[in-house]
C-alpha positions, -999 to +999 in steps of 0.1 A: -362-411-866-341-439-847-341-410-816-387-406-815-383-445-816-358-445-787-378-420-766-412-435-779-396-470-763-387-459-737-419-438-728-435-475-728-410-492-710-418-463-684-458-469-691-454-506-687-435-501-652-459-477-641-491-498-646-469-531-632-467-507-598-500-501-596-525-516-573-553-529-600-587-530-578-605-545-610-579-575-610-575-586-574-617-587-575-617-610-602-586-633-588-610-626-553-641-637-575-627-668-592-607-682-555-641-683-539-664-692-567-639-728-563-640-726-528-674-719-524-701-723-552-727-753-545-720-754-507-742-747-482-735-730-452-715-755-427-700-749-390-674-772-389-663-761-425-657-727-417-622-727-408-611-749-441-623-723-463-611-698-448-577-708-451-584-721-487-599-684-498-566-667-479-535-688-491-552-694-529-554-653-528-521-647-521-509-677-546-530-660-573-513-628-566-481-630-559-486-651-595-491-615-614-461-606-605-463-570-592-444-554-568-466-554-537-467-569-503-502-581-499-526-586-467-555-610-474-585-610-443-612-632-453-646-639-432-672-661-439-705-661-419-744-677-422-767-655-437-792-647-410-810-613-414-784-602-391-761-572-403-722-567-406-703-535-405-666-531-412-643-502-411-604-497-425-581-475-422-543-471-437-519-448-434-498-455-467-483-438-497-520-430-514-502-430-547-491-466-548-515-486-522-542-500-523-569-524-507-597-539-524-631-551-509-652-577-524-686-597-510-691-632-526-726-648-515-748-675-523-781-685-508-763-695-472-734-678-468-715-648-473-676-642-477-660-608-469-626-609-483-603-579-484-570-574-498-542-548-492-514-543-516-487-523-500-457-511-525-420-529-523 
């Protein structure tokens, strides 16, 4: 008995490690979500704002992940532009280990504005 619970510990000690080494789209969206729903919600599109918010959606990204702890290097782009009719098209590519890295993608708008922010987790 004391061996099945040795081996069934360890099995999740090696689940636990597993999941902390994985790149979790669903959670960098919603750290993504909540950094520019402070940033952003209730402003209206302004010029000479741009470049503040920016920074503030990039460096409170990184602080909220390198708060979960996981062993990644991250990458945080962020754009923010008027909305105008006008259309936007990006492309990525990575050459990484496909098993352990990961980028995630998310659009936050309001009535004004749109913010592009993607993320790259690269594993340590």
């Amino acid at each position: 008995v004391k061996a099945v619970a040795r081996l069934l510990g360890e099995q999740t000690a090696m689940d636990d490690n597993e999941e902390q080494a994985t790149f979790n789209v669903e959670e960098v969206h919603a750290i993504v979500h909540k950094v520019c729903n402070a940033c952003l919600t209730g402003q209206g599109f302004l010029h000479s704002k741009i470049g503040q918010w920016t920074a503030t959606v990039v460096e409170n990204c990184l602080k909220e992940l390198s708060a979960i702890n996981k062993p990644f290097k991250y990458v945080v782009s962020t754009t923010i532009m008027q909305r105008s009719g006008a259309s936007v098209q990006t492309a990525t590519s990575q050459y990484w280990d496909t098993q352990k890295d990961n980028y995630a993608a998310y659009k936050w708008e309001n009535e004004q504005m749109q913010c592009l922010t993607t993320v790259y987790g690269v594993s340590i």
